[in-house]
C-alpha positions in Angstrom: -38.0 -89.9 41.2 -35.6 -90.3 38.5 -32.0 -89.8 38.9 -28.6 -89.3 36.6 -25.0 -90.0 37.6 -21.8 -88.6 36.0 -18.1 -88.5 37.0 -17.9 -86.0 40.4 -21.6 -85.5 41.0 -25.2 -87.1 41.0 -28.6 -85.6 40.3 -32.0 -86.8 41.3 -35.3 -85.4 40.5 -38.3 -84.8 42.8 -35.9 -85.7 45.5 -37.4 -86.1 49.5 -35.5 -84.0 52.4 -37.3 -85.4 54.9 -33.9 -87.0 55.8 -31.7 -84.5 54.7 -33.0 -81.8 57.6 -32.5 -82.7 61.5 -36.1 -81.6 62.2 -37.5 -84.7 60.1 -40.0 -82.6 58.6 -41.6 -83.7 55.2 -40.3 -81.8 51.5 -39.3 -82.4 48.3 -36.9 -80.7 46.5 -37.9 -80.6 42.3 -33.6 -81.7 41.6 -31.1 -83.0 43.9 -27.4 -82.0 42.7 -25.1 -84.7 45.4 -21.3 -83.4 44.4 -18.9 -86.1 45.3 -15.7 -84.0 43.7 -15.2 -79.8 43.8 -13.8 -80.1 41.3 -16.8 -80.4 39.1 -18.6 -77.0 40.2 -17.2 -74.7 37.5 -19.0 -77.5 35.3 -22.4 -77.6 37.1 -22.5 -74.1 37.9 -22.5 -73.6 33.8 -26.2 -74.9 34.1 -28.9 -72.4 34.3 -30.6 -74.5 37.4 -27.8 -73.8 39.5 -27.3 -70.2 38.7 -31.4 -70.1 39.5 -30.7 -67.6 43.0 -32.9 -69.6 44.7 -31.0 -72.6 45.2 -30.2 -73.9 48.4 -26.8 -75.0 49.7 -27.5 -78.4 52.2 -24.7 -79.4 54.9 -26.1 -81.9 57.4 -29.7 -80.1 57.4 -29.1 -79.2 61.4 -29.2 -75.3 61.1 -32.5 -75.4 58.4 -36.4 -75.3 59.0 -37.7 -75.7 55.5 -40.9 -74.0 55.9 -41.9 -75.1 52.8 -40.6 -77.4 49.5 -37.3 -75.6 48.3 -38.4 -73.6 45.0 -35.4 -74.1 43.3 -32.8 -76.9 42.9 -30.9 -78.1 46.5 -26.5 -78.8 45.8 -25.2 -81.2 48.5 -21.5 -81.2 49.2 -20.8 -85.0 50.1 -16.7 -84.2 50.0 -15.1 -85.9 53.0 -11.3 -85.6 52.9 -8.7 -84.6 55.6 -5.3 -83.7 55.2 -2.3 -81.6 57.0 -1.3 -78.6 55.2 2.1 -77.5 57.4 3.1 -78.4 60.8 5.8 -76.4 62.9 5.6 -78.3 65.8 3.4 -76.8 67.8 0.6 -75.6 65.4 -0.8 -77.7 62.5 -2.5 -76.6 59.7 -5.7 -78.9 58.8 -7.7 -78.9 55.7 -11.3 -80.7 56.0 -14.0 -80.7 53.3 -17.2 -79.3 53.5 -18.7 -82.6 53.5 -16.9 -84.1 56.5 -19.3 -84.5 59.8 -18.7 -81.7 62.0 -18.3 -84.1 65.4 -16.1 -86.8 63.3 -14.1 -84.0 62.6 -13.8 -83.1 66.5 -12.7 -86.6 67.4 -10.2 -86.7 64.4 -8.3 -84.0 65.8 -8.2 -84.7 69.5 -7.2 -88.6 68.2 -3.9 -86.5 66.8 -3.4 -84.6 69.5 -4.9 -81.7 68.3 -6.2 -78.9 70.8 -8.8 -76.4 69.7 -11.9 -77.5 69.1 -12.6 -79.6 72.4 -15.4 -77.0 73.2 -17.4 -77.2 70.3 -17.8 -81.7 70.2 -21.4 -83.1 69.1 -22.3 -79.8 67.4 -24.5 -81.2 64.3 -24.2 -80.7 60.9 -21.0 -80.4 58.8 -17.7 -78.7 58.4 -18.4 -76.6 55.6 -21.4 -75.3 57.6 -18.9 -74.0 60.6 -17.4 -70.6 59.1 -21.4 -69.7 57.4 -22.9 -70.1 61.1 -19.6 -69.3 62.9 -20.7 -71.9 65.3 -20.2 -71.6 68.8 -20.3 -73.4 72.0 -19.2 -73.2 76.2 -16.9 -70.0 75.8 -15.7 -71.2 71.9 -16.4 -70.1 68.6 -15.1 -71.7 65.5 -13.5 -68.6 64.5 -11.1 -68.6 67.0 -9.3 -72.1 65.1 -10.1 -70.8 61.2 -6.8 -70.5 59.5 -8.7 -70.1 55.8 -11.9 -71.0 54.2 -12.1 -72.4 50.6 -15.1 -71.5 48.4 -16.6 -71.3 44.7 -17.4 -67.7 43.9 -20.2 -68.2 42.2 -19.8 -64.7 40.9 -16.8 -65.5 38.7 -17.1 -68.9 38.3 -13.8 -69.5 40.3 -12.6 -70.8 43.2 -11.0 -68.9 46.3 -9.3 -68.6 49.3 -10.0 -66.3 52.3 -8.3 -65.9 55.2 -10.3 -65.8 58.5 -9.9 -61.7 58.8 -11.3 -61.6 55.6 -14.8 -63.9 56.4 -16.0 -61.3 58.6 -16.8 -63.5 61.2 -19.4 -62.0 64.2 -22.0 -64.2 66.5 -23.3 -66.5 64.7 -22.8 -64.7 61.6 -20.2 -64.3 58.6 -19.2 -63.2 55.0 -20.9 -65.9 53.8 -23.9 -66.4 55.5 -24.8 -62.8 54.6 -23.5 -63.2 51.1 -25.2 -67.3 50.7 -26.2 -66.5 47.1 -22.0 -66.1 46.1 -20.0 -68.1 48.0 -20.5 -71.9 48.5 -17.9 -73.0 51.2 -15.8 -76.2 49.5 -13.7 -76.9 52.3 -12.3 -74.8 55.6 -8.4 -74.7 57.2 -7.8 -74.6 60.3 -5.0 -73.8 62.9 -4.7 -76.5 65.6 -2.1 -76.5 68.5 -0.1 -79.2 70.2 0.1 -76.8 73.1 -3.1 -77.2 74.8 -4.8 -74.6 77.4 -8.4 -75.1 78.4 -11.1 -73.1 78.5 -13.2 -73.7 81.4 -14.9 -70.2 82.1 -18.1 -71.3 80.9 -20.9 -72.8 83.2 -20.9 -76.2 83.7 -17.6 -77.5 82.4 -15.7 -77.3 85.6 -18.9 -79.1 87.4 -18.9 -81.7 84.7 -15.1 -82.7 84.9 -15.1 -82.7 88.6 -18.4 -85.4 88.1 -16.0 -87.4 85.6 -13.3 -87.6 88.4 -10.6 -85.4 86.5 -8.3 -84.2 89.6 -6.2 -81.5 87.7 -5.7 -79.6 84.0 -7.7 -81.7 82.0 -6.4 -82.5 79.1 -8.4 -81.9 75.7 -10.1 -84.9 75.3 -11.7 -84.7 79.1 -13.3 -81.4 78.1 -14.5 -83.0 74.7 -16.2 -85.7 76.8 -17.5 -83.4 79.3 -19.2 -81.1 76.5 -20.8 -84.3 75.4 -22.0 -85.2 78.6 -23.7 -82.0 78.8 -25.4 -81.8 75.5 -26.1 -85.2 75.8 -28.7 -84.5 79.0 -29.5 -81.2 77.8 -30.1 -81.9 74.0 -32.4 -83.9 72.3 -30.9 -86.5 69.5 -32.6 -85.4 66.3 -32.5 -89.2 65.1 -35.4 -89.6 67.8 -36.8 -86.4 68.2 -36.9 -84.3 65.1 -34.9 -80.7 66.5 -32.2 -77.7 64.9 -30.6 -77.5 68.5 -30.6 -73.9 70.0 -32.7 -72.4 67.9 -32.7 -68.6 68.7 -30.1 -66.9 69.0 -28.6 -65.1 72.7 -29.9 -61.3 72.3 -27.3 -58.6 72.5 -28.8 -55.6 74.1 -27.0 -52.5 75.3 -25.3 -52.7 78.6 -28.1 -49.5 80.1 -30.9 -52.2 79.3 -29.5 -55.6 80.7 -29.1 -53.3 83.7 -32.4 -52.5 83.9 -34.0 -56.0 83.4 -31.7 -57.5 85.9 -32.8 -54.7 88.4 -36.1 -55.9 87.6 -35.5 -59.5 87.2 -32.2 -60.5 90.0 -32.1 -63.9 89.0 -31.5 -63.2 85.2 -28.3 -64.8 83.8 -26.4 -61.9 82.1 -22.8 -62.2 80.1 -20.4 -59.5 78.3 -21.2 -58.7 75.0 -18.1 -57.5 72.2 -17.8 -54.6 74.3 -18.4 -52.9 77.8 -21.4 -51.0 76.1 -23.4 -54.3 75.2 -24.6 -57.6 77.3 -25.5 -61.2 75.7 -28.8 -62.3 77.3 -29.8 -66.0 78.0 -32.5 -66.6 75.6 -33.0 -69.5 77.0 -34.1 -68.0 80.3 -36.0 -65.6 78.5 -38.0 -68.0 77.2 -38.5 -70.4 80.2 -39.5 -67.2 81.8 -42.6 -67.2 79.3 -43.2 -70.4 80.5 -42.3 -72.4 76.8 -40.7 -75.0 78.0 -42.2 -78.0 77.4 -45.1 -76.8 75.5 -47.0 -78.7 73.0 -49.0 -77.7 69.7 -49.5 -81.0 68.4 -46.4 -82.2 67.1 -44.6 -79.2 67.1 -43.4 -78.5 71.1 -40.0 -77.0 72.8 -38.2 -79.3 74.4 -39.0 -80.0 78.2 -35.1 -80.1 78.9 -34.0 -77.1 77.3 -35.9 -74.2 76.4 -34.2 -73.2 73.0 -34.8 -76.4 71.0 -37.6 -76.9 69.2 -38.8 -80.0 69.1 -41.0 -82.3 65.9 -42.7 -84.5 68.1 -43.9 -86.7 64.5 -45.6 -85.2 61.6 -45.1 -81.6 62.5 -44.9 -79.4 59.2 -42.0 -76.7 58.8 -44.6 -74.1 59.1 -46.0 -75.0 62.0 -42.8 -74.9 64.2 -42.1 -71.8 62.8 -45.6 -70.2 63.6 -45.0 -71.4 67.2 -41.5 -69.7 67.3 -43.3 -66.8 65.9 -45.3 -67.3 68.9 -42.5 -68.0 71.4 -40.7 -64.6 70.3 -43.8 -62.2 70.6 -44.1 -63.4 74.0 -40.3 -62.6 75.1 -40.8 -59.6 73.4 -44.1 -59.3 75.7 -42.4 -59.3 78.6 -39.1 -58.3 78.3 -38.8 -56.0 75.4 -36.6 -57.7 74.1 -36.3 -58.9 70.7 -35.1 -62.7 70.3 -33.7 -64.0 66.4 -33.7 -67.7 65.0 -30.5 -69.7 64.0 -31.2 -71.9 61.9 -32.0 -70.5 57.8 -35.5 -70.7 57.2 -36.9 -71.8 53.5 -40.1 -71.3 52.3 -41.2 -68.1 54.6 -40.0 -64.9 56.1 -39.3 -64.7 59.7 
């Protein structure tokens, strides 16, 4: 492993990911580009290994199953800066780069009294992985808070500014995750309010603050903590058991068939879709349904507390934990007839 350092950015050859992806499973990447500045892209993208289409864009490594070694080179954003942009009083505007920690990010905001994001603490990975993903948790997306994302269109060489009707946002998808060859997310705006109203609709949240003793409107911090009370029993750490969180995605199934299936199945958790004409299934039900939960294949498993997370009990290999999701969404199909989709970008193999 060799490695090279210039003003902005540092690259290292034959680099290992094993750290670099919350699943801890083992890979090598054959060039490492770590980009301490923005500023430098225009210069690195002039090099023909970062115009190769097959390089990979690496956050925090907590929405990734590398399947395999990446074929190309792998560009890390390690920016890490936070600054206001405007304030009116009640709203502020708040730039973060991409390279800030998504849950340090969280905590910055509520320490400023800043109310938006409350629903969405201890989410892994980083801020410039939030718009891609449109990440989402307990009644929130991220979405909901983007004022603007900033990105290097790789297309022209330049950088640009979109503002959040432009990014095409939908669930758990946007612009640029279904455009990931042209636009590499440098850093992401958003609107944050002084004036704070929670959400508490989704399950759990109301049980969790009345456990935490919080007689009243909660302020944003309580939810915060309660989220992270939550995940905390219901997620596994991936700095002691290798996991991507949640990692399928809630089908959306027209509202005639979620009517049908809960006719057949009472007890099945069923939530509005975007419209009156579609329903968001529990995956997670689903699967626990098919009896997954807990299961083992050697290293690779599914969690025994929550049935989305896959789990790399050791020395599982990318491939392996994705064969058993394979395996996981044949049998939902199976028996439901429903059709269940992975999160997290997969390298190395097709879904």
């Amino acid at each position: 492993m060799s490695q090279a350092s210039a003003p902005g950015y540092r690259i290292t050859e034959h680099a290992r990911l094993d750290a670099r992806n919350t699943f801890g499973v083992q890979a090598r990447a054959p060039m490492l580009v770590e980009v301490s500045d923005s500023a430098v892209l225009p210069e690195l993208f002039g090099y023909a290994m970062l115009r190769d289409p097959r390089l990979l864009v690496l956050g925090g490594g907590s929405n990734l199953l590398l399947a395999a070694d990446p074929a190309g080179a792998v560009l890390a954003l390690e920016t890490r800066a936070i600054t206001r942009l405007g304030d009116d009083g009640d709203a502020v505007i708040v730039r973060a780069d991409a390279g800030v920690v998504w849950h340090d990010f969280v905590l910055w905001t509520l320490g400023h009294g800043l109310a938006g994001l409350e629903n969405l603490a201890l989410i892994p990975g980083t801020v410039g992985a939030a718009p891609i993903q449109n990440i989402g948790a307990y009644g929130v997306e991220v979405r909901e808070s983007v004022h603007a994302v900033e990105a290097f269109d790789r297309a022209t060489g330049r950088f640009a500014r979109l503002a959040a009707n432009d990014c095409a946002f939908g669930y758990r998808d946007s612009l640029f995750k279904r455009q990931s060859d042209r636009y590499l997310v440098t850093a992401v705006e958003f609107r944050l309010s002084r004036l704070f109203t929670p959400r508490l609709d989704y399950a759990g949240i109301a049980e969790e603050l009345r456990a935490m003793g919080v007689v009243g409107t909660p302020r944003a911090a309580q939810i915060a903590e309660a989220v992270i009370r939550i995940r905390r029993r219901k997620l596994p750490d991936p700095a002691v058991l290798g996991n991507a969180g949640s990692f399928f995605k809630n089908p959306i199934v027209p509202a005639a068939q979620a009517d049908a299936l809960l006719a057949a199945h009472p007890g099945m958790p069923v939530f509005r879709g975007a419209g009156d004409d579609s329903r968001k299934l529990s995956a997670a039900w689903l699967i626990d349904q098919c009896g997954w939960k807990g299961h083992r294949d050697g290293d690779a498993g599914v969690s025994a507390a929550h049935a989305l997370v896959l789990v790399n009990h050791g020395q599982a290999s990318g491939l392996q934990l994705l064969e058993l999701a394979r395996r996981i969404a044949a049998s939902v199909q199976e028996h439901f007839g429903v059709a269940i989709e992975p999160e997290p970008r997969i390298i190395g193999a097709r879904w």
